[in-house]
PLY file of the C-alpha trace (Angstrom):
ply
format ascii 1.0
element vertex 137
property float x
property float y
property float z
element edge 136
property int vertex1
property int vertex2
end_header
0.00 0.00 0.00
1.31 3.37 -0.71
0.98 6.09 1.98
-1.42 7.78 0.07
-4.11 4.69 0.25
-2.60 4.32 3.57
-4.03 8.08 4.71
-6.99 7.82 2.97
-8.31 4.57 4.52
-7.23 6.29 7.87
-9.19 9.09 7.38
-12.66 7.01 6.11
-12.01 4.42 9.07
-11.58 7.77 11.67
-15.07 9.16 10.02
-16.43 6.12 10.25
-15.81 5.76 14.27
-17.28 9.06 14.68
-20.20 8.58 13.03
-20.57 5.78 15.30
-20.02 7.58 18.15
-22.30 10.48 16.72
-25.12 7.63 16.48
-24.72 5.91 19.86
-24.52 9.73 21.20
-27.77 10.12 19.51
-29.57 6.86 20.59
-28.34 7.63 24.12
-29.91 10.95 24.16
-33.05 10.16 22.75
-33.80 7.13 25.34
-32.68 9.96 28.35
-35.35 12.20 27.19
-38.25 9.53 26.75
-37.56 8.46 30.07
-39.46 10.71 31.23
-43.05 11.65 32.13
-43.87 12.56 28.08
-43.98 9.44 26.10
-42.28 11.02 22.67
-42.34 8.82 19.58
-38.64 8.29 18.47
-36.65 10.27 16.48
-34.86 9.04 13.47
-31.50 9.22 12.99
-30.00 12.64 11.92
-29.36 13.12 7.95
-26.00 14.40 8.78
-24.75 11.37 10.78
-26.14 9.07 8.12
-24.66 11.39 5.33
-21.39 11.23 7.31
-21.38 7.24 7.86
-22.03 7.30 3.94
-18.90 9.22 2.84
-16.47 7.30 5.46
-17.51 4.15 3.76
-16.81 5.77 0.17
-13.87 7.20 1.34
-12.31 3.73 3.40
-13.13 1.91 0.56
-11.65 4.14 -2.01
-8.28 4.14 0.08
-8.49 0.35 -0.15
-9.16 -0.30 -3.64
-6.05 1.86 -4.15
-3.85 0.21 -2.22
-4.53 -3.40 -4.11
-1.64 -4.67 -6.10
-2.11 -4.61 -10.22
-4.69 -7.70 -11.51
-3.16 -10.37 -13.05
-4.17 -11.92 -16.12
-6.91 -14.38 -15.99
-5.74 -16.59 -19.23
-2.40 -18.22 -17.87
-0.67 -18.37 -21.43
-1.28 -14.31 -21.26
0.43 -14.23 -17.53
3.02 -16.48 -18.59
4.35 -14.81 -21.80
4.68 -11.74 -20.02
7.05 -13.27 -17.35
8.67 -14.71 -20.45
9.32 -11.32 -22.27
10.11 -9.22 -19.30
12.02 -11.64 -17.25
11.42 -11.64 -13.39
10.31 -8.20 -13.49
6.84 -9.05 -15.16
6.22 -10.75 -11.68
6.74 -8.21 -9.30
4.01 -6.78 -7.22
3.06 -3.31 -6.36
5.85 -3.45 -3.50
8.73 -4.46 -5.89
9.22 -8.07 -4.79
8.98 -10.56 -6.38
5.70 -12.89 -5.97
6.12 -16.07 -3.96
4.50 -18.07 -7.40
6.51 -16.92 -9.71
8.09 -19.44 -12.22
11.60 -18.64 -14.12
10.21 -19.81 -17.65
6.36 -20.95 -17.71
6.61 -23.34 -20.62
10.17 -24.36 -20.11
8.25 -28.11 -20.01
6.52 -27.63 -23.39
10.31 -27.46 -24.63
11.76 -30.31 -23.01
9.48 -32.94 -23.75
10.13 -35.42 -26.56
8.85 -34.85 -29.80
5.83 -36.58 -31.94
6.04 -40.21 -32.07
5.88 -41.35 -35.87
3.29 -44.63 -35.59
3.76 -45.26 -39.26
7.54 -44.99 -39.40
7.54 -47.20 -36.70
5.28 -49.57 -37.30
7.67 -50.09 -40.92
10.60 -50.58 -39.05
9.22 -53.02 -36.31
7.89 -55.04 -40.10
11.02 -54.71 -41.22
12.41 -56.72 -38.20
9.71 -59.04 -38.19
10.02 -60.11 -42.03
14.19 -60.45 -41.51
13.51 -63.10 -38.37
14.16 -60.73 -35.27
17.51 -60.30 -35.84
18.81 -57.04 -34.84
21.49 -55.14 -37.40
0 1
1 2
2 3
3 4
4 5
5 6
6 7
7 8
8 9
9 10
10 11
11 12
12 13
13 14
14 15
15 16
16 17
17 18
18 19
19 20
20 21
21 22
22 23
23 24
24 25
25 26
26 27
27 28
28 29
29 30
30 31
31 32
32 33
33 34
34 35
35 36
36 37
37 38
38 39
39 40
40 41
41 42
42 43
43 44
44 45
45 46
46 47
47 48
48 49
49 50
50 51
51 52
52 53
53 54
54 55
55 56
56 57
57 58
58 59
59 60
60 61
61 62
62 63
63 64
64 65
65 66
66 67
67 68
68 69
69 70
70 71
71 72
72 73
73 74
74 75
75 76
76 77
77 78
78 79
79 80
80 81
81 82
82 83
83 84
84 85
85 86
86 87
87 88
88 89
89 90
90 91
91 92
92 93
93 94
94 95
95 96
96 97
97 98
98 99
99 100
100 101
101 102
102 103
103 104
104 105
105 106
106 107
107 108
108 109
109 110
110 111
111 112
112 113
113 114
114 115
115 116
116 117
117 118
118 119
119 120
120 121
121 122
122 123
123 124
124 125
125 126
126 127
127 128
128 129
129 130
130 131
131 132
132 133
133 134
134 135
135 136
């Protein structure tokens, strides 16, 4: 998280506490006064401590969202050929370290296993052997 997301969620999550405290002030106040003798219906909740609970929401969540490290691809072949044409720094997170999955070269197995088996080809040579008796060359 930068410090900017960092002071912003801060700030939403120190609104949001006093709106809280604004409410419970509120509630408090308004079961004092029907205590009473006068039976008074009760009061809803000020617009400007519902306005203010509102914005503190907006605002913590806004610090959040920016504080979230970059999205990565959702097709793997897309992920992977990025780490493949920048190297390790196509893994690195918002921080600058490198992420704890991160794979040198993605389809370094696609290159190291065998080639295409020829059935034909093979099936010629094993008749081949066959018609000359089983003797090996």
């Amino acid at each position: 998280m930068t410090w900017i997301s960092k002071l912003t969620t801060a700030f939403g999550l120190l609104l949001l506490a006093h709106s809280c405290y604004s409410a419970q002030e509120f509630s408090t106040l308004q079961s004092y006064r029907s205590s009473g003798t006068l039976q008074i219906a009760p009061a809803a909740l000020p617009v400007d401590i519902t306005i203010e609970t509102v914005a503190a929401l907006l605002i913590a969540s806004l610090g959040l969202v920016l504080g979230t490290q970059q999205l990565k691809p959702i097709q793997w072949h897309v992920w992977a050929g990025k780490i493949e044409r920048e190297g390790a720094g196509g893994a690195n997170d918002a921080d600058g370290k490198t992420n704890k999955d991160y794979v040198r070269h993605p389809f370094r197995f696609l290159e190291t296993r065998p080639g295409f088996v020829d059935i034909r080809q093979q099936r010629k040579t094993f008749g081949d052997w066959v018609r000359d008796g089983g003797n090996t060359k």
